[in-house]
PDB file of N, CA, C and O in Angstrom:
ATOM      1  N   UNK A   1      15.052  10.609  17.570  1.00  0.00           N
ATOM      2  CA  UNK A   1      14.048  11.581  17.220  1.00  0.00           C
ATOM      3  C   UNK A   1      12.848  10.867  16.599  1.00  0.00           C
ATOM      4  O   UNK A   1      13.022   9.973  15.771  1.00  0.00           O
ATOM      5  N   UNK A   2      11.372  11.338  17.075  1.00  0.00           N
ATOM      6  CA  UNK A   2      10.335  10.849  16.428  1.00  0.00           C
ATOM      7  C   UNK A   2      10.129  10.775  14.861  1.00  0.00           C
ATOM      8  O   UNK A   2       9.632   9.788  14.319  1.00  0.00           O
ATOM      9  N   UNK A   3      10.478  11.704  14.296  1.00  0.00           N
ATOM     10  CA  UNK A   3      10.326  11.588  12.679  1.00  0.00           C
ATOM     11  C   UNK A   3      11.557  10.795  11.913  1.00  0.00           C
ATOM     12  O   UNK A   3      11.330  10.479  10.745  1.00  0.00           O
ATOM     13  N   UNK A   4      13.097  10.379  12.587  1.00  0.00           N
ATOM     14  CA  UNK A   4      13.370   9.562  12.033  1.00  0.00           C
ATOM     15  C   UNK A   4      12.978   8.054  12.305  1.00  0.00           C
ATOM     16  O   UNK A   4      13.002   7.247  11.376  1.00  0.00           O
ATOM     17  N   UNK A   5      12.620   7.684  13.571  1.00  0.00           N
ATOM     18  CA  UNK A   5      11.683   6.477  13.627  1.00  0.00           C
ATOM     19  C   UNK A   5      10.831   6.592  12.571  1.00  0.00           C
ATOM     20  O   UNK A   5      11.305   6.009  11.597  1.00  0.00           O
ATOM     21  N   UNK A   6       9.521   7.217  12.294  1.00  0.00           N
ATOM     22  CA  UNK A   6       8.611   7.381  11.676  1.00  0.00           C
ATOM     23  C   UNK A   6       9.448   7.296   9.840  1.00  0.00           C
ATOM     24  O   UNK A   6       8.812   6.613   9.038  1.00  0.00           O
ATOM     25  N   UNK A   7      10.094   7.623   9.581  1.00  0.00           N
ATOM     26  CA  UNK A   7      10.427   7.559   8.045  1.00  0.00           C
ATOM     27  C   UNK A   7      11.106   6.075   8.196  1.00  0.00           C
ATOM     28  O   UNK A   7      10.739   5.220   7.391  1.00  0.00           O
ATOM     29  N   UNK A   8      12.189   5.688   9.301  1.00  0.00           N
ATOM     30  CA  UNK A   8      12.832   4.340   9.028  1.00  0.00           C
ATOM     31  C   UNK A   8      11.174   3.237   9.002  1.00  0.00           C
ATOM     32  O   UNK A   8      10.862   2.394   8.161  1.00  0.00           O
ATOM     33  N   UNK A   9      10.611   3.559   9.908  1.00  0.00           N
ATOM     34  CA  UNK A   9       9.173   2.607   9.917  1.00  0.00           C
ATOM     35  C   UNK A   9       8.848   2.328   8.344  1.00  0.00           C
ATOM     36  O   UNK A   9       9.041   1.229   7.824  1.00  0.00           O
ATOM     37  N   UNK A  10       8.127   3.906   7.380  1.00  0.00           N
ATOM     38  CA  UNK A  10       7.822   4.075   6.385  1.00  0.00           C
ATOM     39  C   UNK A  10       8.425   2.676   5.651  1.00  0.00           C
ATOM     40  O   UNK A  10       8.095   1.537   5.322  1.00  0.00           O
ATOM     41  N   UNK A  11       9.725   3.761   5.641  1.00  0.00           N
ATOM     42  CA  UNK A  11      10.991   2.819   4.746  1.00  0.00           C
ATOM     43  C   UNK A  11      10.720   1.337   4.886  1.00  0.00           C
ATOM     44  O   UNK A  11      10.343   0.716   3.892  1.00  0.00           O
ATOM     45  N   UNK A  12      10.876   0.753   5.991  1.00  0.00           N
ATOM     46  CA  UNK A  12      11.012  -0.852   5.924  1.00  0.00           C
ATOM     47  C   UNK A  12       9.102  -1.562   5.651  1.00  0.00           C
ATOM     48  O   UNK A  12       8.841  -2.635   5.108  1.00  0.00           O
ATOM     49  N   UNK A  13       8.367  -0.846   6.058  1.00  0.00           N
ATOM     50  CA  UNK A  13       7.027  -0.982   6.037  1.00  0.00           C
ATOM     51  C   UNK A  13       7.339  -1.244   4.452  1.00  0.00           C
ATOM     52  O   UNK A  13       7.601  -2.402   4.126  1.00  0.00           O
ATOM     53  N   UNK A  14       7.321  -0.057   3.291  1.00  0.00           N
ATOM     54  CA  UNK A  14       7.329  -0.261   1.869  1.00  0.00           C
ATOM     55  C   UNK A  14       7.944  -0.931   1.610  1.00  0.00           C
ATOM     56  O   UNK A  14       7.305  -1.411   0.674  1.00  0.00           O
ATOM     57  N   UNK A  15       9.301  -1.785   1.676  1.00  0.00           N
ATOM     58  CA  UNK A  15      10.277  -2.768   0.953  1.00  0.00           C
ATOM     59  C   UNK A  15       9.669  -4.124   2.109  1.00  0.00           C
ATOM     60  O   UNK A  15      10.157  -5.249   1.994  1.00  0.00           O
ATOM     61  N   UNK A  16       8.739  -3.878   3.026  1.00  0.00           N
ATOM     62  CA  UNK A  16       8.696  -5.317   3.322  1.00  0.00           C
ATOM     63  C   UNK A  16       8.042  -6.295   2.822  1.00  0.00           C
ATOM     64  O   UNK A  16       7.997  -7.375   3.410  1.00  0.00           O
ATOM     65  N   UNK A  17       7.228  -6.016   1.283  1.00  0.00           N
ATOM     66  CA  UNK A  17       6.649  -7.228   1.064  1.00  0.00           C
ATOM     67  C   UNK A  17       8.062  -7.884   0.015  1.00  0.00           C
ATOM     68  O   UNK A  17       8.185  -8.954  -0.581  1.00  0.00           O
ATOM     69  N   UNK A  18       8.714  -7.026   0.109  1.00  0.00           N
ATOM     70  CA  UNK A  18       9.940  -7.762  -0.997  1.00  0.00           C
ATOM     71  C   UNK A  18      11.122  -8.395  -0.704  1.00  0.00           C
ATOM     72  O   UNK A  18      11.915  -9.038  -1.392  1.00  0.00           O
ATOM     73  N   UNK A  19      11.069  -7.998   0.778  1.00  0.00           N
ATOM     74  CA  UNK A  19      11.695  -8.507   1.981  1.00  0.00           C
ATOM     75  C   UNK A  19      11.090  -9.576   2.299  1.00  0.00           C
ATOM     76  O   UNK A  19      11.656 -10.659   2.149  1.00  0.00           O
ATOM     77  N   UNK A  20       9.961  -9.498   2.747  1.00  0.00           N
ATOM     78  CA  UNK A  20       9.004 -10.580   2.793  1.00  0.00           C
ATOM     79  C   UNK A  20       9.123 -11.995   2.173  1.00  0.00           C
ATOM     80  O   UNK A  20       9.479 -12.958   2.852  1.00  0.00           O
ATOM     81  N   UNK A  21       8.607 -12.141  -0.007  1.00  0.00           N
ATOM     82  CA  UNK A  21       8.921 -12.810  -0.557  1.00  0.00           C
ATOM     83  C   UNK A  21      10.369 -13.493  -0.705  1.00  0.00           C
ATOM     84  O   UNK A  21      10.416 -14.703  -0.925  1.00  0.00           O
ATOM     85  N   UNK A  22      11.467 -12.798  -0.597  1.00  0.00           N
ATOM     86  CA  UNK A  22      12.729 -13.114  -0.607  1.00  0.00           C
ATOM     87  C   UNK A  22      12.761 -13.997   0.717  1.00  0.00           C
ATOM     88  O   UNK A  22      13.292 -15.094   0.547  1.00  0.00           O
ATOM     89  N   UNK A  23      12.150 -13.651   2.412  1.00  0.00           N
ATOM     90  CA  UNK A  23      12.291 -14.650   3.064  1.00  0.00           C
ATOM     91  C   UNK A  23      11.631 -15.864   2.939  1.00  0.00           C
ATOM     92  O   UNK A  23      11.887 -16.878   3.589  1.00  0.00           O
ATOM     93  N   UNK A  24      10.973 -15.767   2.286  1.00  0.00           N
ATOM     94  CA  UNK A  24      10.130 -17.196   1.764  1.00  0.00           C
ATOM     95  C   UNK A  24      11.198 -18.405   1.306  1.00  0.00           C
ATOM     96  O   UNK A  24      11.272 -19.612   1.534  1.00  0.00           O
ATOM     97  N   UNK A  25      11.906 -17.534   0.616  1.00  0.00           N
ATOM     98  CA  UNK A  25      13.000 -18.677  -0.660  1.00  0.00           C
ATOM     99  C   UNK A  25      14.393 -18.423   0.357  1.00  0.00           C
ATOM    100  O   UNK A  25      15.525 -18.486  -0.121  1.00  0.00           O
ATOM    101  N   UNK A  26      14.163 -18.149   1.712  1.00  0.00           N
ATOM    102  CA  UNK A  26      15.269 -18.661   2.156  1.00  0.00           C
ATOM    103  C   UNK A  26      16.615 -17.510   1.878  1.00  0.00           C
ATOM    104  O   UNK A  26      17.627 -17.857   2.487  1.00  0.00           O
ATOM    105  N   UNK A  27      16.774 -16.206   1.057  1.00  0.00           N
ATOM    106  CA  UNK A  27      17.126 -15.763   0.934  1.00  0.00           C
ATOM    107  C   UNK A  27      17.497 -14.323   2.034  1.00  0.00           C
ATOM    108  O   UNK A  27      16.677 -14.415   2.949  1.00  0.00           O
ATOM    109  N   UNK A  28      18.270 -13.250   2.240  1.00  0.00           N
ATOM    110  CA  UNK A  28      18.681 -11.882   2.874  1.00  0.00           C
ATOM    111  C   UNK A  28      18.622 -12.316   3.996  1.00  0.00           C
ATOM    112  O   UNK A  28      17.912 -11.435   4.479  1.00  0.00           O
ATOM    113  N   UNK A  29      18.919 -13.366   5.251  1.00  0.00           N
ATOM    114  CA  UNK A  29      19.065 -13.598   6.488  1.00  0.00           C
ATOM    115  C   UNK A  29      19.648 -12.494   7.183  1.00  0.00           C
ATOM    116  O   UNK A  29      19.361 -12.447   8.379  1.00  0.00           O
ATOM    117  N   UNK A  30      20.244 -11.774   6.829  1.00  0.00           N
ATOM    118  CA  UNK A  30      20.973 -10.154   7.145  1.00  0.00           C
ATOM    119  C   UNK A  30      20.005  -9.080   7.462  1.00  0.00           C
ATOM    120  O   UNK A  30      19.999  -8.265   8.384  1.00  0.00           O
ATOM    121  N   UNK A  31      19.229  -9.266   6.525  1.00  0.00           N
ATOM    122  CA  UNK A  31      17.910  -7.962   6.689  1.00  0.00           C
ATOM    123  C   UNK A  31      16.358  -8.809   6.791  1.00  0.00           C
ATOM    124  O   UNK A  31      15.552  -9.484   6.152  1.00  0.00           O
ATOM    125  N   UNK A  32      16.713  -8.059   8.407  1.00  0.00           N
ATOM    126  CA  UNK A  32      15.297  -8.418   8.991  1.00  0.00           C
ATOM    127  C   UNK A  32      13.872  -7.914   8.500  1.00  0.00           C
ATOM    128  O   UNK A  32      13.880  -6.712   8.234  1.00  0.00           O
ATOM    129  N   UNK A  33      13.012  -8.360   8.372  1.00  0.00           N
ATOM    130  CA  UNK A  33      11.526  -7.780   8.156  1.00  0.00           C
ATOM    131  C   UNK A  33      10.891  -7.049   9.050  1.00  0.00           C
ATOM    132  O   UNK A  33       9.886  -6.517   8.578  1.00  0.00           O
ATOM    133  N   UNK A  34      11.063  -6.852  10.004  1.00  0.00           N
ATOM    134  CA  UNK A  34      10.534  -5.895  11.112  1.00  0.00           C
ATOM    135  C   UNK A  34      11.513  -5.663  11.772  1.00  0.00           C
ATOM    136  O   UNK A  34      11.895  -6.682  12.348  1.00  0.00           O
ATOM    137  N   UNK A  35      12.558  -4.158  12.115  1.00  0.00           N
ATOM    138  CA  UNK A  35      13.366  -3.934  13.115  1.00  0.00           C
ATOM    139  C   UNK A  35      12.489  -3.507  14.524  1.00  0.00           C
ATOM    140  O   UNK A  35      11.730  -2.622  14.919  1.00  0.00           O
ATOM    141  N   UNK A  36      13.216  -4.921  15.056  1.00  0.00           N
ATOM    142  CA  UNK A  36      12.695  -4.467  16.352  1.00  0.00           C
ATOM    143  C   UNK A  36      14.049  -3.952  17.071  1.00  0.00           C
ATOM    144  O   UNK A  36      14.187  -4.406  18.206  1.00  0.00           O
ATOM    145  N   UNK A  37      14.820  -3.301  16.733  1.00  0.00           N
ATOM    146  CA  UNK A  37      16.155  -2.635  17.499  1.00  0.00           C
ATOM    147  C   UNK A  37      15.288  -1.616  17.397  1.00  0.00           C
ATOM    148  O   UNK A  37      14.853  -1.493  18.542  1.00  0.00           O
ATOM    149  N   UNK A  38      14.599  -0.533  16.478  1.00  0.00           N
ATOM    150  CA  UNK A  38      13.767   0.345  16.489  1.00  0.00           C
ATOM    151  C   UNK A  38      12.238   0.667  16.736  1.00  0.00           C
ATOM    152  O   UNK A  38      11.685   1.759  16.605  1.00  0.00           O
ATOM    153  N   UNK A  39      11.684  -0.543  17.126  1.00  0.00           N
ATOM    154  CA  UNK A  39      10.453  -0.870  17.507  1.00  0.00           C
ATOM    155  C   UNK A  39       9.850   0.288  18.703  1.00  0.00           C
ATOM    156  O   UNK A  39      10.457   0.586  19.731  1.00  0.00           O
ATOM    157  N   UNK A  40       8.690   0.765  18.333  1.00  0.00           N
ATOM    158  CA  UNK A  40       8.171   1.941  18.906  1.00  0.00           C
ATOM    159  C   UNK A  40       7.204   2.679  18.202  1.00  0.00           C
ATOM    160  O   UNK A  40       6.993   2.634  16.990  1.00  0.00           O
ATOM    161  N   UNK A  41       6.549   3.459  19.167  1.00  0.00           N
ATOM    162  CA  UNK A  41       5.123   4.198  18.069  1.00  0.00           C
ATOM    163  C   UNK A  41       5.136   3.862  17.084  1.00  0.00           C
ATOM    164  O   UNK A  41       4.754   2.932  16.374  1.00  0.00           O
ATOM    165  N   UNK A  42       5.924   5.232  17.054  1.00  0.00           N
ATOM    166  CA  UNK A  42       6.328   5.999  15.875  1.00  0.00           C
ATOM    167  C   UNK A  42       6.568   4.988  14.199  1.00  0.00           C
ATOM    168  O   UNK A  42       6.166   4.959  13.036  1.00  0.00           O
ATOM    169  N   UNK A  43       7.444   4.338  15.085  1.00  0.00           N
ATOM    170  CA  UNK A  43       8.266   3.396  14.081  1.00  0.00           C
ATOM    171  C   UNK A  43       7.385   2.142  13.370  1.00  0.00           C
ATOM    172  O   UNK A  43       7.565   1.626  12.267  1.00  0.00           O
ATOM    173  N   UNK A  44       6.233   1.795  14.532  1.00  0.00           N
ATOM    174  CA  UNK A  44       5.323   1.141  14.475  1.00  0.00           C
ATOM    175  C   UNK A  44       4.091   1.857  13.110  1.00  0.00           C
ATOM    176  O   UNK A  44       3.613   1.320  12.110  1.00  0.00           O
ATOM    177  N   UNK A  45       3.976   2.857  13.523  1.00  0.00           N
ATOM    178  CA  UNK A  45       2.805   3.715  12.431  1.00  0.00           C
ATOM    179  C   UNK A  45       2.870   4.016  11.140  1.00  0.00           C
ATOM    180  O   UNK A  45       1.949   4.285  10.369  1.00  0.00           O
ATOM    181  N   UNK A  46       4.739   3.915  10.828  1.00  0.00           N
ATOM    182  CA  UNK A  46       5.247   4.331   9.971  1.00  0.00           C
ATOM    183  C   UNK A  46       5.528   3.330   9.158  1.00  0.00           C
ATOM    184  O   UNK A  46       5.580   3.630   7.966  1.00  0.00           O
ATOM    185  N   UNK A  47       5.814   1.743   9.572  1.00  0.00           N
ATOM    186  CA  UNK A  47       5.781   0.610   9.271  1.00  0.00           C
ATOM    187  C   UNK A  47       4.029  -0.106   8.353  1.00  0.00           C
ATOM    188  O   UNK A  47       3.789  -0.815   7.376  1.00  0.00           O
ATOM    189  N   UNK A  48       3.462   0.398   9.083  1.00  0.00           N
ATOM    190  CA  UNK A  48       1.986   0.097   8.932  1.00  0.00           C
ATOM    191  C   UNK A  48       1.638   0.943   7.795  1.00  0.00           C
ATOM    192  O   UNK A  48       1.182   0.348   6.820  1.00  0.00           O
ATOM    193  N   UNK A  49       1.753   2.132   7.726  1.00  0.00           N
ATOM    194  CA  UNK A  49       1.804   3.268   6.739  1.00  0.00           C
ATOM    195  C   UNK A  49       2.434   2.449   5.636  1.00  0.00           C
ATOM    196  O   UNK A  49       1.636   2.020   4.803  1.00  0.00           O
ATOM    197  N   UNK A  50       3.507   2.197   5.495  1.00  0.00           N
ATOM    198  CA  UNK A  50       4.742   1.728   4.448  1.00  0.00           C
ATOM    199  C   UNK A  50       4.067   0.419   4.159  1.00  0.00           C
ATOM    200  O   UNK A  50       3.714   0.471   2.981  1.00  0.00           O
ATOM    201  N   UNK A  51       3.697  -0.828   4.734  1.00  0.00           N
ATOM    202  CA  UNK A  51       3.113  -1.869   4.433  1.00  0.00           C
ATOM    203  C   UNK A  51       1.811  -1.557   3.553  1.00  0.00           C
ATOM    204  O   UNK A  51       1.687  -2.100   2.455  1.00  0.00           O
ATOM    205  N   UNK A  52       1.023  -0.839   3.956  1.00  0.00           N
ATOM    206  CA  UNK A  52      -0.263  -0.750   3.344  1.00  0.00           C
ATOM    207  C   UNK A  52      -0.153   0.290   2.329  1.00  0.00           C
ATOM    208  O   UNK A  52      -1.212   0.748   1.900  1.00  0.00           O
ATOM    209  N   UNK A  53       0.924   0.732   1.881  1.00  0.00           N
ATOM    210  CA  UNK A  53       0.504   2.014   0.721  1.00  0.00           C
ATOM    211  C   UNK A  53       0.813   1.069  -0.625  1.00  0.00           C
ATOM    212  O   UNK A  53       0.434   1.678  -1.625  1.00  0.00           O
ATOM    213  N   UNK A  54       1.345  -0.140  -0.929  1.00  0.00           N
ATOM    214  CA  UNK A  54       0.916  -0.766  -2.329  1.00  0.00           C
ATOM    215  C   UNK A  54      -0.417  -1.217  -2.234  1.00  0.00           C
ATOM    216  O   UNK A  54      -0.848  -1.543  -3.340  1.00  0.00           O
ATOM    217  N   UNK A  55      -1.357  -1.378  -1.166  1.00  0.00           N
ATOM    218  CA  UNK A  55      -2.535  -1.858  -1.185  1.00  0.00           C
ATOM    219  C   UNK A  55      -3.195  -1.169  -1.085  1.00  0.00           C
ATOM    220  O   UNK A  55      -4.341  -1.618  -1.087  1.00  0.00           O
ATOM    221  N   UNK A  56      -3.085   0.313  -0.931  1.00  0.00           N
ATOM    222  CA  UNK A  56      -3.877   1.165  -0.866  1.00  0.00           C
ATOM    223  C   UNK A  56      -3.694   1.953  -2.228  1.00  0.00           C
ATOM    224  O   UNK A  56      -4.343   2.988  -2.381  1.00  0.00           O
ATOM    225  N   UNK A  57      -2.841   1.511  -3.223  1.00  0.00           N
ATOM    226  CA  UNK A  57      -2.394   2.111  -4.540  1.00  0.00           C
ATOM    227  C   UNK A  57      -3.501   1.266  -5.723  1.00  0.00           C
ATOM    228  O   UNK A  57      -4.177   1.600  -6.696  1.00  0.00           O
ATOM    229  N   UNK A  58      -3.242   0.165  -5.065  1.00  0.00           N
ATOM    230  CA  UNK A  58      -4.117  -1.366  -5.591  1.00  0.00           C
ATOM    231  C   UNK A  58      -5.654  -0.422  -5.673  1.00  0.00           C
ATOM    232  O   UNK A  58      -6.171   0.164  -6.624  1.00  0.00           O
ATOM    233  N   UNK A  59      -6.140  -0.597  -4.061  1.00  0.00           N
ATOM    234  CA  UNK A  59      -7.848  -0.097  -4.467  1.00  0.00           C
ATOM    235  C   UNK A  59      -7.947   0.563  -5.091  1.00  0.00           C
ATOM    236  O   UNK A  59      -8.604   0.283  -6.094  1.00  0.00           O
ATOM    237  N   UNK A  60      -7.377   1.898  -4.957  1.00  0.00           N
ATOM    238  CA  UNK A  60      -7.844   3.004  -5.533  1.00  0.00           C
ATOM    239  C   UNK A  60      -7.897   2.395  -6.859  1.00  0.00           C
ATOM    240  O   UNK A  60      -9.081   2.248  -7.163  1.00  0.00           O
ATOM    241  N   UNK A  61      -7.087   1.964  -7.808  1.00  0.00           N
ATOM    242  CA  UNK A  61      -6.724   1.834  -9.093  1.00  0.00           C
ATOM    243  C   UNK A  61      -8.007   0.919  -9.463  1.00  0.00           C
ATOM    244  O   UNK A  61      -8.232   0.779 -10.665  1.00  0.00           O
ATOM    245  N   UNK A  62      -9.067   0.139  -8.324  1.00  0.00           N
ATOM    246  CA  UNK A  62      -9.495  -0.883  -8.999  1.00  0.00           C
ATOM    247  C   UNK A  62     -10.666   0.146  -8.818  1.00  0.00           C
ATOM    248  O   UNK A  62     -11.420   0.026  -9.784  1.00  0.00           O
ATOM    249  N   UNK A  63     -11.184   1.285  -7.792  1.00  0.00           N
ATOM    250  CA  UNK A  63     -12.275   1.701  -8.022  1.00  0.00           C
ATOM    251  C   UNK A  63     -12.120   2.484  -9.649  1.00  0.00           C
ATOM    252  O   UNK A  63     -12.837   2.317 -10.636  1.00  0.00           O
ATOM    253  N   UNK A  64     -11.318   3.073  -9.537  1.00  0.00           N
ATOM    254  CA  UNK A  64     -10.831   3.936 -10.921  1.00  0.00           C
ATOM    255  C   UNK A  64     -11.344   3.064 -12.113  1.00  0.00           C
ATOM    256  O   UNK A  64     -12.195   3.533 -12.868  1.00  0.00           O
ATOM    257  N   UNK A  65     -10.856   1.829 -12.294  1.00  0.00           N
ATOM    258  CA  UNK A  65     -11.703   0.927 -13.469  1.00  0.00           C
ATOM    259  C   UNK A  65     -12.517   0.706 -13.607  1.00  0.00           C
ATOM    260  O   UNK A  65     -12.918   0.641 -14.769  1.00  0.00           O
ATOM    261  N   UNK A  66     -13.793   0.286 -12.004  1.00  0.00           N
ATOM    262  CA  UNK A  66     -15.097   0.289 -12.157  1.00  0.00           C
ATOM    263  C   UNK A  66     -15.921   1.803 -12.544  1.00  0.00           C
ATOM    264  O   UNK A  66     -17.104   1.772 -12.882  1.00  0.00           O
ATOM    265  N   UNK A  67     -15.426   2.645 -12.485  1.00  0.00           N
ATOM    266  CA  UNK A  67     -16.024   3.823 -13.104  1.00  0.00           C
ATOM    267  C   UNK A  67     -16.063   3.767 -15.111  1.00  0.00           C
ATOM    268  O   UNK A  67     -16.898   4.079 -15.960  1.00  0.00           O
ATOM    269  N   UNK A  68     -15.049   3.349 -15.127  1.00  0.00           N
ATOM    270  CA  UNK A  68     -14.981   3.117 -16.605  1.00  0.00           C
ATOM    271  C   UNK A  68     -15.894   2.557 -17.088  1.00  0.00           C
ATOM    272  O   UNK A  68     -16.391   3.050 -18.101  1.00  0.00           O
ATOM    273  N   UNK A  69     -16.446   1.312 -16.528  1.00  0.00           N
ATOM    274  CA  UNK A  69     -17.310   0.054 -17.067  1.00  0.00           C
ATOM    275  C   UNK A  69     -18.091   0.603 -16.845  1.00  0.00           C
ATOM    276  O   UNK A  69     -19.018  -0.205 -16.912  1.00  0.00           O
ATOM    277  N   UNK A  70     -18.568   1.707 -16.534  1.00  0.00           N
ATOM    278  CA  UNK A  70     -19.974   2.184 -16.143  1.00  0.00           C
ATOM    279  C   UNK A  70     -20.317   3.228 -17.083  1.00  0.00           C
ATOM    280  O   UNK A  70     -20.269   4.414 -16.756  1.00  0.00           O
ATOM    281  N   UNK A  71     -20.712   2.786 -18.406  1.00  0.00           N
ATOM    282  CA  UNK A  71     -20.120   3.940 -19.456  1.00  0.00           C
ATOM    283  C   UNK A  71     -21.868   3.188 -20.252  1.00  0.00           C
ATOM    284  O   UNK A  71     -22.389   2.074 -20.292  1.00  0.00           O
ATOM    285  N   UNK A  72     -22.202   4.510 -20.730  1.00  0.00           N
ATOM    286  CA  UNK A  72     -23.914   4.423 -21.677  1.00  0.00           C
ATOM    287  C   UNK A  72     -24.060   3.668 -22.271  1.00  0.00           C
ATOM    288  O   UNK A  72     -23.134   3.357 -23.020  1.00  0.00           O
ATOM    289  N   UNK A  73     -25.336   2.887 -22.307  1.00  0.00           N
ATOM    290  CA  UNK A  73     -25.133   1.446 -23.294  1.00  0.00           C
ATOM    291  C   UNK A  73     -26.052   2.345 -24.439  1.00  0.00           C
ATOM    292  O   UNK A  73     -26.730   3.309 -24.081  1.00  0.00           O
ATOM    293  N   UNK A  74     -25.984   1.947 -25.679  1.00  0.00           N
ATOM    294  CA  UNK A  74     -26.503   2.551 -26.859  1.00  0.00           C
ATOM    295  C   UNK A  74     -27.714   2.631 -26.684  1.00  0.00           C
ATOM    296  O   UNK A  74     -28.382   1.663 -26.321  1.00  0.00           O
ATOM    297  N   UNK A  75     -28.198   3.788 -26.910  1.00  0.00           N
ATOM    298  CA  UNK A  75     -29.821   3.914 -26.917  1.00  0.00           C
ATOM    299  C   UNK A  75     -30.278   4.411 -25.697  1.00  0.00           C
ATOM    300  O   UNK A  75     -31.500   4.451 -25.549  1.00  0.00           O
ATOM    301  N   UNK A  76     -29.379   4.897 -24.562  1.00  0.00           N
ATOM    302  CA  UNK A  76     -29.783   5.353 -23.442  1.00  0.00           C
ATOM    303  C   UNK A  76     -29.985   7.049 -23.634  1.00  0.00           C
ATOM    304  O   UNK A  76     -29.730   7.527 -24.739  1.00  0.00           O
ATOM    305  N   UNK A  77     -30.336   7.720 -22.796  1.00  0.00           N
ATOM    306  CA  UNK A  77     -30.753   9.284 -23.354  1.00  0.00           C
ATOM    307  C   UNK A  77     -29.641   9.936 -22.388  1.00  0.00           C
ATOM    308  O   UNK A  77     -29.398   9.802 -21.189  1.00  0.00           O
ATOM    309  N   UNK A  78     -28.964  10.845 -23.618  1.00  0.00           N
ATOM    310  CA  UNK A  78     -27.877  11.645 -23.248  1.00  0.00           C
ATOM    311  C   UNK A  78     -28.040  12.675 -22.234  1.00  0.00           C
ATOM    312  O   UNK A  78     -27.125  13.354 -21.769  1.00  0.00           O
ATOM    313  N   UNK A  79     -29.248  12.740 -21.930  1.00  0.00           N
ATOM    314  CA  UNK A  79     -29.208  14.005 -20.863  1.00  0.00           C
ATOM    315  C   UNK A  79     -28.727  13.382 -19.414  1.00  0.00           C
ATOM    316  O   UNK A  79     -28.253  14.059 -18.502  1.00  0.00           O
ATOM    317  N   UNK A  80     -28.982  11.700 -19.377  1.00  0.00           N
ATOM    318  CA  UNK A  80     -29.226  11.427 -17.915  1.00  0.00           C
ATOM    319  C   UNK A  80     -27.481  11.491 -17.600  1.00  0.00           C
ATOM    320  O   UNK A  80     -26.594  11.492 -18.454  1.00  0.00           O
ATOM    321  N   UNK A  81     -27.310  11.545 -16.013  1.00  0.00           N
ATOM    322  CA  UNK A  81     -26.065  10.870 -15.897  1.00  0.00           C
ATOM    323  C   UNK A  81     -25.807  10.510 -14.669  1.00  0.00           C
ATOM    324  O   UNK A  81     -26.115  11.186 -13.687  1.00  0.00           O
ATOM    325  N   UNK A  82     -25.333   9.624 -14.641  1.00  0.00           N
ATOM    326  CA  UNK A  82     -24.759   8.231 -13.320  1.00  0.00           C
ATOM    327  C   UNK A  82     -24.208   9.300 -12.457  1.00  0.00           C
ATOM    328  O   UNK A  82     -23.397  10.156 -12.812  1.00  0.00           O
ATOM    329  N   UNK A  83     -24.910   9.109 -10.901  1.00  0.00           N
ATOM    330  CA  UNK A  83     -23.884   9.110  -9.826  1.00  0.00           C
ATOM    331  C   UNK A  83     -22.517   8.691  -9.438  1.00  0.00           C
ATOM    332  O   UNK A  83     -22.602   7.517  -9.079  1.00  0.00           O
ATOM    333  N   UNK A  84     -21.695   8.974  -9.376  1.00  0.00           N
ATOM    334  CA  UNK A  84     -20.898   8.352  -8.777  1.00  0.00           C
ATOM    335  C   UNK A  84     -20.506   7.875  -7.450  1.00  0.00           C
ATOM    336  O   UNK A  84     -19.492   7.189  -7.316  1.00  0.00           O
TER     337      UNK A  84
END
């Protein structure tokens, strides 16, 4: 079925950068980083999805801080206010 491809994709997409690092050091030879027994769209989109949502957790969080730093320097006039 398409939506369990699509969640197993998710699934291994999110644990693969930890999957990832662990194959670095030679470690989990058992669990592959990309199943290609399930390889397909679906499984493909859902993988990609799952890979990129700590990096897409990352930006957001870094635009979120540059709004902060963007805060009135003393002596500026309270009426104005920054675009965002």
């Amino acid at each position: 079925m398409w939506w369990q491809d699509l969640f197993l994709g998710f699934w291994n997409g999110f644990t693969a950068w930890i999957v990832f690092i662990v194959h670095l050091f030679g470690g989990w030879p058992e669990f592959p980083f990309y199943d290609f027994a399930h390889g397909g769209n679906w499984y493909d989109f859902g993988f990609l999805v799952g890979a990129g949502s700590p990096l897409l957790g990352f930006m957001g969080a870094g635009s979120r801080s540059s709004r902060v730093r963007q805060q009135k320097q003393p002596g500026e006039n309270s009426n104005v206010t920054m675009p965002y």
